[in-house]
PDB file of N, CA, C and O in Angstrom, chain B, residues numbered from 101:
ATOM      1  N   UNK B 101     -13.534 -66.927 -21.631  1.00  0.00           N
ATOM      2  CA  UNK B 101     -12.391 -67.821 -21.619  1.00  0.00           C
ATOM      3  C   UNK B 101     -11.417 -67.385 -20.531  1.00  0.00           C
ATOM      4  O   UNK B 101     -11.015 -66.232 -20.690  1.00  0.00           O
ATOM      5  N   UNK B 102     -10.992 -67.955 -19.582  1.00  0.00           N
ATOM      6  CA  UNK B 102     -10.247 -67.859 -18.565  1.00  0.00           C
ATOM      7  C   UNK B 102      -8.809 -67.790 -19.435  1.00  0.00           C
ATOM      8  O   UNK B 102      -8.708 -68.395 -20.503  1.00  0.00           O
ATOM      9  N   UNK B 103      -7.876 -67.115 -18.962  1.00  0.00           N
ATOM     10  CA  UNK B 103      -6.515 -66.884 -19.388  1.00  0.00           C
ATOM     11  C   UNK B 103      -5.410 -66.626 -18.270  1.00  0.00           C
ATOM     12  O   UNK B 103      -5.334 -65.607 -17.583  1.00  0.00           O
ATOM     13  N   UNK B 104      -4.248 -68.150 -18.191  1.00  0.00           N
ATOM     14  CA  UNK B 104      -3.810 -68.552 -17.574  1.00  0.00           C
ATOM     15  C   UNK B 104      -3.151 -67.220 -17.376  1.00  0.00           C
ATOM     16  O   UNK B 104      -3.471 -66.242 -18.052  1.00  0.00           O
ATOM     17  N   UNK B 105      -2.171 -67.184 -16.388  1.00  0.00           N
ATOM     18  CA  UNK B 105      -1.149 -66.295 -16.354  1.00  0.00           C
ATOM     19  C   UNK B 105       0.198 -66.228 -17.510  1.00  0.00           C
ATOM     20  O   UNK B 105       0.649 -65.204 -18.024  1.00  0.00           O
ATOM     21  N   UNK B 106       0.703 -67.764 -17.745  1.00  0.00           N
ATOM     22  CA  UNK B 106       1.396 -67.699 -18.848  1.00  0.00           C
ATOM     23  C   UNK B 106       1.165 -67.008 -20.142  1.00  0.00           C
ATOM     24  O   UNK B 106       1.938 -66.535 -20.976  1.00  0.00           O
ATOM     25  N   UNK B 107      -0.651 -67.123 -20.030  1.00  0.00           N
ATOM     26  CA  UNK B 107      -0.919 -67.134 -21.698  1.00  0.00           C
ATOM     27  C   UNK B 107      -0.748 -65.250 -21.604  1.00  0.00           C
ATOM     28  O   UNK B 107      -0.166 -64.674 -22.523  1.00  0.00           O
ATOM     29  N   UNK B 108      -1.332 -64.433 -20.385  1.00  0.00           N
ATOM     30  CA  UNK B 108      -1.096 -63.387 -20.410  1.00  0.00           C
ATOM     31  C   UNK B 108       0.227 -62.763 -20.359  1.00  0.00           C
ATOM     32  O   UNK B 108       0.392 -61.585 -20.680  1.00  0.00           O
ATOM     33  N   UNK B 109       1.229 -63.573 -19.939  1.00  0.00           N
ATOM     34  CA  UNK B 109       2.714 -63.092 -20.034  1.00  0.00           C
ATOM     35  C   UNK B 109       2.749 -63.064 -21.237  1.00  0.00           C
ATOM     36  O   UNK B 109       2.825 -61.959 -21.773  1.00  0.00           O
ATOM     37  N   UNK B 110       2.702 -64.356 -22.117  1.00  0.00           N
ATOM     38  CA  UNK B 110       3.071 -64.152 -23.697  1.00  0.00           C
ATOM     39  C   UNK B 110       2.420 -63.027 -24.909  1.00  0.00           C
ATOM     40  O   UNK B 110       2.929 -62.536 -25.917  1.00  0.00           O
ATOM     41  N   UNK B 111       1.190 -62.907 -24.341  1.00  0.00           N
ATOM     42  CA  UNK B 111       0.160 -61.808 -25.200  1.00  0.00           C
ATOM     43  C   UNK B 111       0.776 -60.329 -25.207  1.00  0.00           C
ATOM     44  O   UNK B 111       0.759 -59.461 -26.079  1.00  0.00           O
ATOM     45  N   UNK B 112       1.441 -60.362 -23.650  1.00  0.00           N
ATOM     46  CA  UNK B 112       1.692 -59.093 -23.573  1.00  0.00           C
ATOM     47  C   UNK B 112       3.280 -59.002 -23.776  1.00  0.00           C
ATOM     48  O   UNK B 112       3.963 -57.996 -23.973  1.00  0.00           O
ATOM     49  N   UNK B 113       3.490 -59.723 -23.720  1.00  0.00           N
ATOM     50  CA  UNK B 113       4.910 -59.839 -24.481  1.00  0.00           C
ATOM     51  C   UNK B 113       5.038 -59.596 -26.094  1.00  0.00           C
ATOM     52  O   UNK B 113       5.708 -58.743 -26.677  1.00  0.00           O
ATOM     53  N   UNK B 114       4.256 -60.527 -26.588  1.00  0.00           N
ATOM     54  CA  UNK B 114       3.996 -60.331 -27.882  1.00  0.00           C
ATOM     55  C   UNK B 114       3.185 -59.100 -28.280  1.00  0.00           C
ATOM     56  O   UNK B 114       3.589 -58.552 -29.306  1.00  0.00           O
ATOM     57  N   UNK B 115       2.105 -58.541 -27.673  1.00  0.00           N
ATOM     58  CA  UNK B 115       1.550 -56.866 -27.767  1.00  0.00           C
ATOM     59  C   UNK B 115       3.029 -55.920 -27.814  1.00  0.00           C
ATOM     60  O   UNK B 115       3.237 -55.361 -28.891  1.00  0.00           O
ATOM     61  N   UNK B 116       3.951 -55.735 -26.827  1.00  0.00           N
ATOM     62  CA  UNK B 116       4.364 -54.854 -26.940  1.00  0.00           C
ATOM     63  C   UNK B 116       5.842 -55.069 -28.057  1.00  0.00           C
ATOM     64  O   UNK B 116       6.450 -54.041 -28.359  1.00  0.00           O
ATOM     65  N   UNK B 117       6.237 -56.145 -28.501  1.00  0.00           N
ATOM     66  CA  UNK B 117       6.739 -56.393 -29.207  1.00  0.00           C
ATOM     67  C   UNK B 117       6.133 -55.323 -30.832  1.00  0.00           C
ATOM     68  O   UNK B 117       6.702 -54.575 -31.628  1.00  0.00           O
ATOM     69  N   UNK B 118       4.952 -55.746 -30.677  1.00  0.00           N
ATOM     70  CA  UNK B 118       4.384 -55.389 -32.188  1.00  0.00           C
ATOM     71  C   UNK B 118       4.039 -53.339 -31.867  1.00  0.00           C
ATOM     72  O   UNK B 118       3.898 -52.374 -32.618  1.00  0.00           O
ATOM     73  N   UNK B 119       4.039 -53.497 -30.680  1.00  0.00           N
ATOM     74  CA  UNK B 119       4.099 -51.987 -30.540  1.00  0.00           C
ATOM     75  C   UNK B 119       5.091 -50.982 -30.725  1.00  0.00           C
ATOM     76  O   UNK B 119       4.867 -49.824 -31.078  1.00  0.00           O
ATOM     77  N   UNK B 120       6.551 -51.645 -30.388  1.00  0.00           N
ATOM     78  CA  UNK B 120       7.785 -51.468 -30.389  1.00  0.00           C
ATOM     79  C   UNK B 120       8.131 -51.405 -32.120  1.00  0.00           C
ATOM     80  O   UNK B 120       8.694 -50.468 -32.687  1.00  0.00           O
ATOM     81  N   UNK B 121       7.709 -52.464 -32.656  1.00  0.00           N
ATOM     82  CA  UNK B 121       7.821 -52.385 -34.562  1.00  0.00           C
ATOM     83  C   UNK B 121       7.081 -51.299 -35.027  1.00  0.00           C
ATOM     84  O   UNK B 121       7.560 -50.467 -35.797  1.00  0.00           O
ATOM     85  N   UNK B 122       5.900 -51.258 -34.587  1.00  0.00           N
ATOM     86  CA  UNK B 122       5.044 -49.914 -35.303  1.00  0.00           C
ATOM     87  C   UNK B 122       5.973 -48.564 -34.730  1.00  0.00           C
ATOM     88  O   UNK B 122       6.111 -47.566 -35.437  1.00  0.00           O
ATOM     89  N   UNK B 123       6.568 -48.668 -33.400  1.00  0.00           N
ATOM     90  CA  UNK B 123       6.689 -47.269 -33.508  1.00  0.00           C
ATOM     91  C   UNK B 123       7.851 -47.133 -33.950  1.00  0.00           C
ATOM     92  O   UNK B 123       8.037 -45.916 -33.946  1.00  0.00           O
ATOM     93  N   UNK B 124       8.889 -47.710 -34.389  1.00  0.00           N
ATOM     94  CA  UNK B 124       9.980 -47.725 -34.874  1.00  0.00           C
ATOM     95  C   UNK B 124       9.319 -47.543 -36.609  1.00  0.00           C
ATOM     96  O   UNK B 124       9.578 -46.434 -37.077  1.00  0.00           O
ATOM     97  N   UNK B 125       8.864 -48.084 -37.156  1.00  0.00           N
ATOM     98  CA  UNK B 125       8.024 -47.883 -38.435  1.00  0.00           C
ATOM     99  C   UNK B 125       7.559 -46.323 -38.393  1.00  0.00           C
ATOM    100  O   UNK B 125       8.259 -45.352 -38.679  1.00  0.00           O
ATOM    101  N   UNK B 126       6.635 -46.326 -38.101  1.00  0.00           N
ATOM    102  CA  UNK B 126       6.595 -44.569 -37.711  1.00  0.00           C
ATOM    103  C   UNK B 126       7.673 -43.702 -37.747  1.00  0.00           C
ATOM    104  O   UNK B 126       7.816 -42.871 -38.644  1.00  0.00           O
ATOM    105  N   UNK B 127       8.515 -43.864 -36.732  1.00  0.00           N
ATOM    106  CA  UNK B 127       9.313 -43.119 -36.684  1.00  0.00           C
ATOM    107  C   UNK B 127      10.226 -42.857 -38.069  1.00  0.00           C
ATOM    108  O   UNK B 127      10.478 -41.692 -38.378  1.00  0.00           O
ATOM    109  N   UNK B 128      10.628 -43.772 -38.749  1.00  0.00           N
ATOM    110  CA  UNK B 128      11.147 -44.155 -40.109  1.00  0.00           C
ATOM    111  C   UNK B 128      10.659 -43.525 -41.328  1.00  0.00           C
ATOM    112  O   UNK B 128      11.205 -42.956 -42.274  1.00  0.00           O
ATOM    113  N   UNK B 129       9.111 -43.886 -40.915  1.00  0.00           N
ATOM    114  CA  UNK B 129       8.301 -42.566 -41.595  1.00  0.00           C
ATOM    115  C   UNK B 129       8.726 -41.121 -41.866  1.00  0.00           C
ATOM    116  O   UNK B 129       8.996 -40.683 -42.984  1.00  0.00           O
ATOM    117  N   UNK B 130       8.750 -40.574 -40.967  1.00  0.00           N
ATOM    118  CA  UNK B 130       8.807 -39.587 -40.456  1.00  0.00           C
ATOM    119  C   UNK B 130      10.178 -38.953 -40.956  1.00  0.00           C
ATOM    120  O   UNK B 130      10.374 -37.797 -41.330  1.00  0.00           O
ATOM    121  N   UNK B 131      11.039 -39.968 -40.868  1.00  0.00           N
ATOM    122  CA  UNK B 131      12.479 -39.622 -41.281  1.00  0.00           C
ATOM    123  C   UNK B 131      12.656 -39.861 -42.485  1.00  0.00           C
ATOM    124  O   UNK B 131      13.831 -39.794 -42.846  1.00  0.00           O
ATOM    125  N   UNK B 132      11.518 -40.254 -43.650  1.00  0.00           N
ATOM    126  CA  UNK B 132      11.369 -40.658 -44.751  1.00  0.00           C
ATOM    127  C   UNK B 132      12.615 -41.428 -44.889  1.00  0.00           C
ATOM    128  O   UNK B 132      13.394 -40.821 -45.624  1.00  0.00           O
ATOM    129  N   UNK B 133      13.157 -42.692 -44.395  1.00  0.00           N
ATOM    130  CA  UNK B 133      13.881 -43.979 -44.084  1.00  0.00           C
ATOM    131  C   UNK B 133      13.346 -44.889 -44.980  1.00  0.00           C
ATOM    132  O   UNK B 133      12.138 -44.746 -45.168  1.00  0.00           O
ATOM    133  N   UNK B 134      13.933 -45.853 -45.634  1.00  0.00           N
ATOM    134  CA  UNK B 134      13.685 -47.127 -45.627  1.00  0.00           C
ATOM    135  C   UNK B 134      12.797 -48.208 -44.830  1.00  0.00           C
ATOM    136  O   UNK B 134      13.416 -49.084 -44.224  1.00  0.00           O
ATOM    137  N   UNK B 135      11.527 -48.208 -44.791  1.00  0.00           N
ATOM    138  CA  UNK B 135      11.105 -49.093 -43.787  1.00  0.00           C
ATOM    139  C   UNK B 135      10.702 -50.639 -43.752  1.00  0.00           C
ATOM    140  O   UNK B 135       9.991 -51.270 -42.970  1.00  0.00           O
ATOM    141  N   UNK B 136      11.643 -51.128 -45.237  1.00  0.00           N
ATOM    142  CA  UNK B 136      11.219 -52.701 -45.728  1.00  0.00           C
ATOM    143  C   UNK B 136      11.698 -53.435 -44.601  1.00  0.00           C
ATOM    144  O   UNK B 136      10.955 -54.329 -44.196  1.00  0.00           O
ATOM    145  N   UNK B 137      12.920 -53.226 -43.931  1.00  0.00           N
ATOM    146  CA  UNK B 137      12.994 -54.186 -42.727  1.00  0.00           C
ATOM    147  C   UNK B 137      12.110 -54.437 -41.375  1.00  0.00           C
ATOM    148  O   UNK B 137      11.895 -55.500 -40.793  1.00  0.00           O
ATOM    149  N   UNK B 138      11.758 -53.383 -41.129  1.00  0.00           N
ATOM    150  CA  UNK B 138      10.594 -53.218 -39.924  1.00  0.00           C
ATOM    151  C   UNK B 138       9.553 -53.479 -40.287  1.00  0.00           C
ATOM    152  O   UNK B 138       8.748 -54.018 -39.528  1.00  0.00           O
ATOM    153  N   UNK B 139       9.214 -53.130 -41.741  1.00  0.00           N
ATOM    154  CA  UNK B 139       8.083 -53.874 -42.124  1.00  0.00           C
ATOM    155  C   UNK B 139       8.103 -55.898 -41.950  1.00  0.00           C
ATOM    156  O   UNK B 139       7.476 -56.664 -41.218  1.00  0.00           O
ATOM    157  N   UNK B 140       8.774 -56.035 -42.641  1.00  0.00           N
ATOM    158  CA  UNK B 140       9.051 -57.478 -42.590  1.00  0.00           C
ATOM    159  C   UNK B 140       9.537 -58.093 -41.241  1.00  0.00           C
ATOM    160  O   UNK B 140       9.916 -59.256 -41.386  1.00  0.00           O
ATOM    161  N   UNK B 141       9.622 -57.642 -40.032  1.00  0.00           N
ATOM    162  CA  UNK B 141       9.816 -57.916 -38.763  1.00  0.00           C
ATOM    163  C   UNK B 141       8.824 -57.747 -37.997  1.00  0.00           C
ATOM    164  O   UNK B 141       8.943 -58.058 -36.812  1.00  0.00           O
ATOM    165  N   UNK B 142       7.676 -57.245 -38.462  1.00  0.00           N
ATOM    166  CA  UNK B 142       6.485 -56.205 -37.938  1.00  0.00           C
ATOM    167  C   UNK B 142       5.358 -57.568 -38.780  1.00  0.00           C
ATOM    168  O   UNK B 142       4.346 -57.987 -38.218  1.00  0.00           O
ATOM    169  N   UNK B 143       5.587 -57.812 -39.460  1.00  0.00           N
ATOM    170  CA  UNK B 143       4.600 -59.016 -40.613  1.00  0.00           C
ATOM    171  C   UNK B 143       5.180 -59.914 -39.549  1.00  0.00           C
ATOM    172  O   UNK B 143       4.315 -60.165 -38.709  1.00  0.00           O
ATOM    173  N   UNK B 144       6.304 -60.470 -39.293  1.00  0.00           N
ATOM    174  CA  UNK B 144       6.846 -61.876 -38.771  1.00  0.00           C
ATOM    175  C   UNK B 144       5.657 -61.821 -37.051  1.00  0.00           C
ATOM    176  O   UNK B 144       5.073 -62.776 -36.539  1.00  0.00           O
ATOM    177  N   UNK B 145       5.675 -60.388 -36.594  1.00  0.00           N
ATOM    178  CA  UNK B 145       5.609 -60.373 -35.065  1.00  0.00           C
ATOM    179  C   UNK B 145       3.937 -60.619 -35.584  1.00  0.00           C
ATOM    180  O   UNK B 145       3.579 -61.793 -35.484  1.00  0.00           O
ATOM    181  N   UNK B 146       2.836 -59.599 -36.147  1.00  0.00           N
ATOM    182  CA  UNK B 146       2.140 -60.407 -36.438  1.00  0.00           C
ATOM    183  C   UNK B 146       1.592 -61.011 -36.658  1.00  0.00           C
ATOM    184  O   UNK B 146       0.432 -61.011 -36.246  1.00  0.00           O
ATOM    185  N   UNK B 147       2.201 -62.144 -37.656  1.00  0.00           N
ATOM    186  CA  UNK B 147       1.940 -63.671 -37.668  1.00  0.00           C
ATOM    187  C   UNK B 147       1.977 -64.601 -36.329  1.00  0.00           C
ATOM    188  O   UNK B 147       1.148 -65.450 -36.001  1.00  0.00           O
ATOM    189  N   UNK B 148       2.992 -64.266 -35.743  1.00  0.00           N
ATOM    190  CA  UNK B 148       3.546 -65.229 -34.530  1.00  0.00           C
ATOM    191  C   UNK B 148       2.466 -64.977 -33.416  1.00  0.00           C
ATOM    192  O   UNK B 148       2.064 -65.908 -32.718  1.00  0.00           O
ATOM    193  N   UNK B 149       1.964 -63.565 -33.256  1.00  0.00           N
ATOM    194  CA  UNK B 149       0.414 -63.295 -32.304  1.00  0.00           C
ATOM    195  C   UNK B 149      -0.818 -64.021 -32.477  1.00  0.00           C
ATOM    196  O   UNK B 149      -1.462 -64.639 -31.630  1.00  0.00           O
ATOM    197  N   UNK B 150      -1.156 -63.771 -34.282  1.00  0.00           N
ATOM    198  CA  UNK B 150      -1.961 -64.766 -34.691  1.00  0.00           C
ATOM    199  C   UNK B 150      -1.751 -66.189 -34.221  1.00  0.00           C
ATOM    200  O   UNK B 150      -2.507 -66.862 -33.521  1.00  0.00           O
ATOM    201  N   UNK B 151      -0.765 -66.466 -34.657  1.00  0.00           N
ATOM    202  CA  UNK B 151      -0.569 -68.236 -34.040  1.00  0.00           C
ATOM    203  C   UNK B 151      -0.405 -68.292 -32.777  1.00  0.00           C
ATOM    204  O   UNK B 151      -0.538 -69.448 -32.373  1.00  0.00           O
ATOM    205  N   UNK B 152      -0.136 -67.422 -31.835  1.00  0.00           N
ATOM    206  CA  UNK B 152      -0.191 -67.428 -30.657  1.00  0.00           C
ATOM    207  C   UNK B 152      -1.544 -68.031 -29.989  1.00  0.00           C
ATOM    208  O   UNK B 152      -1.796 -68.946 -29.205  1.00  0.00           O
ATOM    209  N   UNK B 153      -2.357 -66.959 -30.769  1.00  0.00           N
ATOM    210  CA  UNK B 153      -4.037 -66.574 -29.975  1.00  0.00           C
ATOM    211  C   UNK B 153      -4.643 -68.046 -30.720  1.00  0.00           C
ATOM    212  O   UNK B 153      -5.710 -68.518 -30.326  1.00  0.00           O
ATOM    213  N   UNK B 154      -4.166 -68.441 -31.382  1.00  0.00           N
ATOM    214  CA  UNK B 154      -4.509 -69.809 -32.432  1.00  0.00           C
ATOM    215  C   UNK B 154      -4.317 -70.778 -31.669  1.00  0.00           C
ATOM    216  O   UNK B 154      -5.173 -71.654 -31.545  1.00  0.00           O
ATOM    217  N   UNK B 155      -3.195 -70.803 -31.033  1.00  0.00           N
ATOM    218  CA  UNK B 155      -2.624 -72.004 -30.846  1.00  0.00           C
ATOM    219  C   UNK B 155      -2.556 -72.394 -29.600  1.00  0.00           C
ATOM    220  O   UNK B 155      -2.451 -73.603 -29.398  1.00  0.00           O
ATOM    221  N   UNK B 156      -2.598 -71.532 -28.544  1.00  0.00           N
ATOM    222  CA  UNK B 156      -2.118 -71.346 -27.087  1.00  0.00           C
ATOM    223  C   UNK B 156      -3.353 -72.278 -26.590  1.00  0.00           C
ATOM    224  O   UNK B 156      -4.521 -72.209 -26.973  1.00  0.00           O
ATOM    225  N   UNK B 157      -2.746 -73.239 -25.560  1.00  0.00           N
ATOM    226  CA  UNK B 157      -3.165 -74.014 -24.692  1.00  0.00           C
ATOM    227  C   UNK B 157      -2.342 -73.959 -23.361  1.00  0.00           C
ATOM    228  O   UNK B 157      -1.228 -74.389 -23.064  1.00  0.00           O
ATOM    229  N   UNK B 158      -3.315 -73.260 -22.659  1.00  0.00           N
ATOM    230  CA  UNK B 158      -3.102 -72.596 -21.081  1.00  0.00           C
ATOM    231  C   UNK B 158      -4.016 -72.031 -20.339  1.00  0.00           C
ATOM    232  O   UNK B 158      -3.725 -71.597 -19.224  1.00  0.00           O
TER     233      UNK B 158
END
């Protein structure tokens, strides 16, 4: 499957997004923190990849 340039801006936009939640999650870990919010921001990011790779026409 060929992949426009847009569709690779957004993938990798959206990759490091979800990379940025895990390591903030981790880190939270670590600090034995609360991590229900990053969790639930980390579920939202994703979902929104899934529908990305679902949905994207480009």
């Amino acid at each position: 499957m060929y992949k426009s340039r847009e569709y690779k801006q957004k993938e990798i936009e959206l990759s490091d997004k979800i990379r940025e939640l895990s390591e903030e999650f981790d880190q939270l870990c670590k600090e034995k923190r609360d991590t229900t919010e990053v969790l639930q921001r980390l579920g939202i990011a994703l979902e929104e990849f899934l529908l990305f790779r679902r949905n994207f026409k480009g």
